[in-house]
C-alpha positions as CSV (number, residue, x, y, z in Angstrom):
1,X,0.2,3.8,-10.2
2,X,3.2,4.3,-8.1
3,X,4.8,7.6,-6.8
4,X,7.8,8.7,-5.4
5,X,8.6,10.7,-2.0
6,X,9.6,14.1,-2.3
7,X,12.4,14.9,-3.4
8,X,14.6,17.6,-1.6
9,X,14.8,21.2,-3.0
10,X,16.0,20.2,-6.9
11,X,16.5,16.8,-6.6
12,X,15.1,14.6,-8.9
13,X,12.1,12.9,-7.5
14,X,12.4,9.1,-9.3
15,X,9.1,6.4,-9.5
16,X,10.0,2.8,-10.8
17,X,7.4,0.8,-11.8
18,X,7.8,-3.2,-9.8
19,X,8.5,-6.5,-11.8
20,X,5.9,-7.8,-14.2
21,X,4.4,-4.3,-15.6
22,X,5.7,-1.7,-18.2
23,X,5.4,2.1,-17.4
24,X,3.0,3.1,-19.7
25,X,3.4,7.1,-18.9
26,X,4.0,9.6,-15.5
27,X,3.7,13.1,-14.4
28,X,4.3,15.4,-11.0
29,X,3.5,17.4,-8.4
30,X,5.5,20.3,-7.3
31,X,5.7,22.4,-4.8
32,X,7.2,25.6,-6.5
33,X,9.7,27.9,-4.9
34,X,8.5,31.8,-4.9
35,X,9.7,35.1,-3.7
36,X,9.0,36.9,-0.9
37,X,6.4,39.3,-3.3
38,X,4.6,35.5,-4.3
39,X,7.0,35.6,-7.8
40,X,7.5,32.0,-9.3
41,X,11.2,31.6,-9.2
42,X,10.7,27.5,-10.3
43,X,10.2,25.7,-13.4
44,X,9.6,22.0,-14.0
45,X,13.5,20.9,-15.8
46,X,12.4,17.1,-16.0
47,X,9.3,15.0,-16.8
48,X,10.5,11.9,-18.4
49,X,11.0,8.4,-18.3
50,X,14.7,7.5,-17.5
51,X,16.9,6.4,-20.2
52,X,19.0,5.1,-17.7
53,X,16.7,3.5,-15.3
54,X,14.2,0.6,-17.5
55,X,10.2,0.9,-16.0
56,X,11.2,4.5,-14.7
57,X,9.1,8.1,-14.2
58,X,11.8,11.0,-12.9
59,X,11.0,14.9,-12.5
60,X,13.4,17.6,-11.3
61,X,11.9,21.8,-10.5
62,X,14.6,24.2,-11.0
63,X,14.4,25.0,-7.4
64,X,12.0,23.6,-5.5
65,X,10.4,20.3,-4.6
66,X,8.5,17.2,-6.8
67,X,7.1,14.0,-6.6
68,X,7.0,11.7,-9.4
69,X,4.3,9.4,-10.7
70,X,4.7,6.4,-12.9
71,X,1.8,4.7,-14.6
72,X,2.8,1.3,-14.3
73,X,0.0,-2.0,-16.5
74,X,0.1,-5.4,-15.7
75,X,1.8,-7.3,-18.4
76,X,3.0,-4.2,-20.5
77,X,6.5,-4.5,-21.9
78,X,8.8,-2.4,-20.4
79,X,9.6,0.3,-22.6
80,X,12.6,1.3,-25.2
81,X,13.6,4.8,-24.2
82,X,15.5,6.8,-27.0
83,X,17.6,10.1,-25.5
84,X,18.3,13.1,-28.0
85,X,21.0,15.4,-27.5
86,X,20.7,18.3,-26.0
87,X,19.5,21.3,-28.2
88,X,20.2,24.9,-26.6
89,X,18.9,28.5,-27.4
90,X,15.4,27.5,-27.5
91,X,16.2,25.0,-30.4
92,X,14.3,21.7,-30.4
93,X,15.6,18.6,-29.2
94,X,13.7,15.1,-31.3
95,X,13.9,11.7,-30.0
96,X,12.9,8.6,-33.2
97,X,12.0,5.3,-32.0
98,X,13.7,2.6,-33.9
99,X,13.1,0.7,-36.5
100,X,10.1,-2.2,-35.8
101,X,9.7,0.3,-32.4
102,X,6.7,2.5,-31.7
103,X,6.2,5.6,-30.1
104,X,4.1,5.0,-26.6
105,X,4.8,8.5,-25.0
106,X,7.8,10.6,-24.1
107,X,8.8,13.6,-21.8
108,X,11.4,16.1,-21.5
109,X,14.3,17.5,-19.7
110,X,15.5,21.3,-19.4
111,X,17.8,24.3,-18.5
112,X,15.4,27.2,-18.2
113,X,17.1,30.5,-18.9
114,X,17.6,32.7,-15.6
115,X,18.2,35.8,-14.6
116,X,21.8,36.7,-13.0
117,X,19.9,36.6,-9.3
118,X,18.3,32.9,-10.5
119,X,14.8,33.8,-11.5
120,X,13.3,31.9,-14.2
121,X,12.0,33.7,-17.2
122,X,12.0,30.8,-19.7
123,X,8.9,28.7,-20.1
124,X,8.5,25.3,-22.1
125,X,7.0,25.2,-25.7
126,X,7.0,21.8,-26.8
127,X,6.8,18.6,-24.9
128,X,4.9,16.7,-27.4
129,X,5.1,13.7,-30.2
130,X,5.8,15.2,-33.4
131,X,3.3,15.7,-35.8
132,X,5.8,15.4,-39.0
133,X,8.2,12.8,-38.1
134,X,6.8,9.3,-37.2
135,X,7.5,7.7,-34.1
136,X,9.3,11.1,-32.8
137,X,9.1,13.3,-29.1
138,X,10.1,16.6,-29.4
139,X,11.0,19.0,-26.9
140,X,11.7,22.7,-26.6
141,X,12.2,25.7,-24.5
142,X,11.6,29.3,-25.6
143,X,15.3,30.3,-24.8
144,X,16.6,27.5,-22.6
145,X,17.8,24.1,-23.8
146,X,16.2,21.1,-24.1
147,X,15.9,17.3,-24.2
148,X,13.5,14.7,-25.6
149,X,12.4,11.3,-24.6
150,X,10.3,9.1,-26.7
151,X,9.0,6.0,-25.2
152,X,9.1,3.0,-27.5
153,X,7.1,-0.3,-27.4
154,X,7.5,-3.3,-29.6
C-alpha cells in the first residue's frame, strides 16, 4: 500500500502506485473542517482512481484535508479507467468498461450542494458497481452532481 501526504485544505491528496504493480483499489483519511458549534461543514468530493494519471488513488474534501491510499499488487495490470460525464441534481453518473474489459472497482467524484454561507447539506447515495448494467460504477449525490469511475482489467 502506498499513501499520499496531506493534502492542503481542498487539495487533492494523489497516491500512485510504483512500476511493476497495478492499483487494485484505494480509500482516505480526512481531517474534516467543522464550525465553531462542532457542525461538519466538509464532505468527501473525490475517491477515485485518476483517469488521467494510469496506477493512481486521488481524494479531495470539500473543505478540509485528505490523504490518499492506493492498493498497489505485484504483477497486476495496471488498470483501464473509464470517466462518465458529469450528472447534476442528484442524477446518477455510470461509467461501462469496454468491451473484452472487466470491472475491478471504481470510485467517485462530487459537488455537494451548499448553503449560501458554504455548509454542506448534501450527502452521497451511490458509489457502487451497478447491480443492472454489467461491468458499470455508478455514482450519485442526493442533490449535488456527480461522477463515476469504473476500474477496468483485461
Amino acid at each position: 500500500m502506498i499513501s499520499s501526504a496531506w493534502s492542503g485544505n481542498h487539495g487533492v491528496a494523489s497516491a500512485t502506485c510504483p512500476a511493476g504493480t497495478g492499483l487494485v483499489g484505494g480509500g482516505f483519511d480526512s481531517r474534516n473542517t467543522r464550525t465553531p458549534a462542532g457542525h461538519n461543514t466538509d464532505s468527501v468530493e473525490e475517491n477515485a482512481p485518476s483517469d488521467k494519471k494510469p496506477n493512481t488513488w486521488l481524494v479531495q474534501l470539500t473543505n478540509g484535508k485528505a490523504k490518499s491510499f492506493a492498493m498497489c499488487v505485484p504483477g497486476a495490470p495496471v488498470p483501464t479507467i473509464v470517466a462518465s460525464d458529469w450528472v447534476t441534481k442528484g442524477g446518477t453518473a455510470y461509467a461501462t468498461c469496454p468491451q473484452g474489459t472487466a470491472l475491478i472497482g471504481g470510485g467517485s467524484d462530487s459537488r455537494p450542494f451548499k448553503t449560501y454561507v458554504g455548509a454542506v447539506i448534501d450527502a452521497q447515495q451511490i458509489n457502487a458497481p451497478d447491480d443492472k448494467k454489467a461491468n458499470t460504477w455508478m455514482a450519485q449525490m442526493m442533490r449535488g452532481s456527480s461522477k463515476a469511475f469504473a476500474m477496468c482489467a483485461k
